[in-house]
N, C-alpha and C positions, 0 to 999 in steps of 0.2 A: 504494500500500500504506500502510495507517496505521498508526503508528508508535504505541506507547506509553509516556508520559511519567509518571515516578516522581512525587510532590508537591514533591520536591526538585529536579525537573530544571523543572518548571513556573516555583516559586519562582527557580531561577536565571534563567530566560527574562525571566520578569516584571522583575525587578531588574537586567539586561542593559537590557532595552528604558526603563525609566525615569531609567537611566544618559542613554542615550542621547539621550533628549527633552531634559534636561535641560542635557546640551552643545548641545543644536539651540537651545533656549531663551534659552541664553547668549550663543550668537550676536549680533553688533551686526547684521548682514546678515538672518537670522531679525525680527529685531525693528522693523526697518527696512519689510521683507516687511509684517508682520502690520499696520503702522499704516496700509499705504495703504489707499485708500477700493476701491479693486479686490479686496481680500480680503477674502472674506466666506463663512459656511457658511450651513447652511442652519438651524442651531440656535444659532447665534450664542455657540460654545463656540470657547474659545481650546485654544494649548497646554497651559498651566499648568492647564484645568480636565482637561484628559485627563492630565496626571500627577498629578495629585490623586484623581481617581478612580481610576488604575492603584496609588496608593498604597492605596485602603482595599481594590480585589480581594488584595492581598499582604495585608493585616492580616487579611483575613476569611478566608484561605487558612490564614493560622499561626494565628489562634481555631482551625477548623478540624482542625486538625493538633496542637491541643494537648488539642482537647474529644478526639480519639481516641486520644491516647496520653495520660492524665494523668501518669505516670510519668516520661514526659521521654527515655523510650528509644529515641526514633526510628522511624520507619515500617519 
């Protein structure tokens, strides 16, 4: 069954999940991981580029949310 999520329940997931990378990030074990020559994708994108880009979906989300409310009253 699908579930529907408010733009403020979205916005908290997003910002949950960037928390999160960001302690994996922090990690010396993560970091340790990410330099051996064993890890590799297939786009040659790190951590730090998927929370950089999980940061501008959250900004493009609140553009988004302010082009539809200019008033500032909430959804």
């Amino acid at each position: 069954m699908a579930q529907i999520l408010s733009l403020d329940e979205i916005l908290s997931l997003l910002k949950g999940i960037d928390v999160a990378l960001r302690m994996l990030q922090a990690k010396s074990e993560y970091r340790d991981i990410e330099t051996t020559e064993e890890f590799t994708s297939s786009n040659d994108f790190n951590l730090l580029d998927v929370i950089h880009t999980l940061g501008e979906v959250v900004e493009a989300i609140e553009r988004f949310q302010s082009a539809q409310n200019p008033e500032g009253n909430g959804l």
